[in-house]
Structure formats: C-alpha cells, structure tokens
C-alpha distance (Angstrom), angle and dihedral (degrees) to the residues before:
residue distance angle dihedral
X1 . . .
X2 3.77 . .
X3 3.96 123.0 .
X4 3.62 98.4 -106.4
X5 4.15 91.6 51.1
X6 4.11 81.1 56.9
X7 3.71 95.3 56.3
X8 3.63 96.0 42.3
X9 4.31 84.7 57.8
X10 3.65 94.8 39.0
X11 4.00 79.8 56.7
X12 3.50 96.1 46.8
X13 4.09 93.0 44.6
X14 3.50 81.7 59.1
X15 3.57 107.3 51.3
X16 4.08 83.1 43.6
X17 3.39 84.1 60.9
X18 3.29 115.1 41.2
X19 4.18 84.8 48.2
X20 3.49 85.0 57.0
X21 3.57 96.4 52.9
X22 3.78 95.2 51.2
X23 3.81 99.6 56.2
X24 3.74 88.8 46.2
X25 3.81 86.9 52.7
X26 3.80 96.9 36.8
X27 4.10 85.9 46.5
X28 4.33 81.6 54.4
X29 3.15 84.0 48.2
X30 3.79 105.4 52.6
X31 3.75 97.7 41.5
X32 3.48 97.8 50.9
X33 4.18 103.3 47.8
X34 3.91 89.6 85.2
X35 4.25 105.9 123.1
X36 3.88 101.8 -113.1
X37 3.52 128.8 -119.8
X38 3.41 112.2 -157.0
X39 3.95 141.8 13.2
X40 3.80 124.4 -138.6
X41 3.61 120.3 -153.9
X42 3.75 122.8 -160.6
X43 3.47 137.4 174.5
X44 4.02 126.4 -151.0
X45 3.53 76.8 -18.6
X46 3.62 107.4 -51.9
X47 3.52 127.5 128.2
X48 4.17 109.7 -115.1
X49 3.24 117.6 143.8
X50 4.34 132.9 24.2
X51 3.87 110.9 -174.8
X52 3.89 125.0 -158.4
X53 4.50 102.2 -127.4
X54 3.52 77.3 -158.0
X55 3.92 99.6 74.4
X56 3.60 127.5 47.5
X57 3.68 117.4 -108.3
X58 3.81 155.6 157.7
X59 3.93 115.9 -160.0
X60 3.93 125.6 162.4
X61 3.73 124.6 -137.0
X62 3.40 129.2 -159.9
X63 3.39 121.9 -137.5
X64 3.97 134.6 -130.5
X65 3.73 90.0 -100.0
X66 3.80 110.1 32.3
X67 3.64 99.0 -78.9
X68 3.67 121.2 133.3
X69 3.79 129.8 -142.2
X70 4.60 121.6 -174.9
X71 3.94 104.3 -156.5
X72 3.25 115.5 -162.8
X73 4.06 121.1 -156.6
X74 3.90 112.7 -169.1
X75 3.89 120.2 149.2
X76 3.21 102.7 4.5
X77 3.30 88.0 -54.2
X78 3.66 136.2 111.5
X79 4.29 129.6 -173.8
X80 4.01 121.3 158.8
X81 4.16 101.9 -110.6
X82 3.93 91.7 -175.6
X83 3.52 136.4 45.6
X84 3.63 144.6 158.9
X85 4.05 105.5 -151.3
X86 3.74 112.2 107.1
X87 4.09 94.8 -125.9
X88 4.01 96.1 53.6
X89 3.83 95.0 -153.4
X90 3.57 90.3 146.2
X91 3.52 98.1 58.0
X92 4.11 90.5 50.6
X93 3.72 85.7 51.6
X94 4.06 93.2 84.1
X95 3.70 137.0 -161.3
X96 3.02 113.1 -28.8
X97 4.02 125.3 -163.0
X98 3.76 112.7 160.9
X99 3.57 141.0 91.8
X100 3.62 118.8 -90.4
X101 4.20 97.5 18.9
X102 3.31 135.2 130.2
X103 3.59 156.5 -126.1
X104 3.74 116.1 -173.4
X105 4.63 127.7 176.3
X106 3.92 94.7 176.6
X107 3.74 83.3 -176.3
X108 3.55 83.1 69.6
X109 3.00 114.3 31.1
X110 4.37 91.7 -114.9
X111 3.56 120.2 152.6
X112 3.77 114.6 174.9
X113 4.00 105.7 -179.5
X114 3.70 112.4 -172.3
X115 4.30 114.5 -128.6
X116 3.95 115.2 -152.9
X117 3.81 112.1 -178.9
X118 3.65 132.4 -35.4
C-alpha cells in the first residue's frame, strides 16, 4: 500500500468516526430532552427524599456527615442554593431540568438525580 492510499483511509477512519460519534451524541441527546418530573435525593446511597418539579419548594437535607445542603425546586426546576462543604461544587452545578442530570455534594454524600417520564 502506497503512502497516499494510507492518508486517504486515515481520512476516511476519521470521518467514520467522527459520524459515529455524532449520532451517538445526537441519540443522548434526543432521549434525554424530556422535562422531568421528579427528583430523587439519596444519600451514601440511600433513598431519602423524592420531590414533585411540579411544586415549588425549599427542603434541607442533611448529609451523611453533618453537612447541610437547601434545594430549591421552582419551575420545574431544581439547583441546591445552600451548602455547607468548603468546595461549593454543588452550588455551581445550576438548575437543572432534564432527564438523566445530576446534582452531586460528595462532601455529603448528596446525590439528587433528576427523573423525566417513565
């Protein structure tokens, strides 16, 4: 095989692949734009809490070692406005509002994983 046969199929591996990548992505993508309806909140695993996105709210959970986090639902959306962990990560996190996202305090153990339809 001569050098410029090579570069033509290192192109076309490529393109392949970068196709390939897209519809998996745009497939993602497509499956996981439904509004949610709920949120489930565990900590260290266990499930504590199960809010309704439909209603506005503000609860507090406490976390698996002392740590306190305010969630906020408003919209149909929900984002954790307070918390006590020195790094804040959850707070930069956002609202979140679609099926299949997340809200995670590792300080505390929180995991709030947003539920669209089933």
């Amino acid at each position: 095989m001569n050098q410029n046969n090579r570069k033509k199929n290192d192109v076309l591996l490529g393109a392949i692949l970068l196709l390939l990548a897209a519809v998996m992505g745009g497939g993602y993508w497509f499956t996981h734009r439904t509004p949610a309806m709920r949120a489930e909140v565990t900590i260290d695993g266990e499930l504590v809490k199960t809010l309704d996105l439909s209603k506005d709210q503000e609860v507090v959970i406490l976390g698996a070692r002392g740590g306190k986090n305010r969630l906020v639902v408003q919209e149909g959306r929900i984002w954790c406005a307070e918390a006590s962990c020195p790094d804040q990560v959850c707070v930069h996190q956002g609202k979140q509002s679609r099926d299949g996202e997340l809200i995670v305090c590792l300080p505390s153990l929180m995991i709030v994983q947003i539920i669209g339809e089933e």
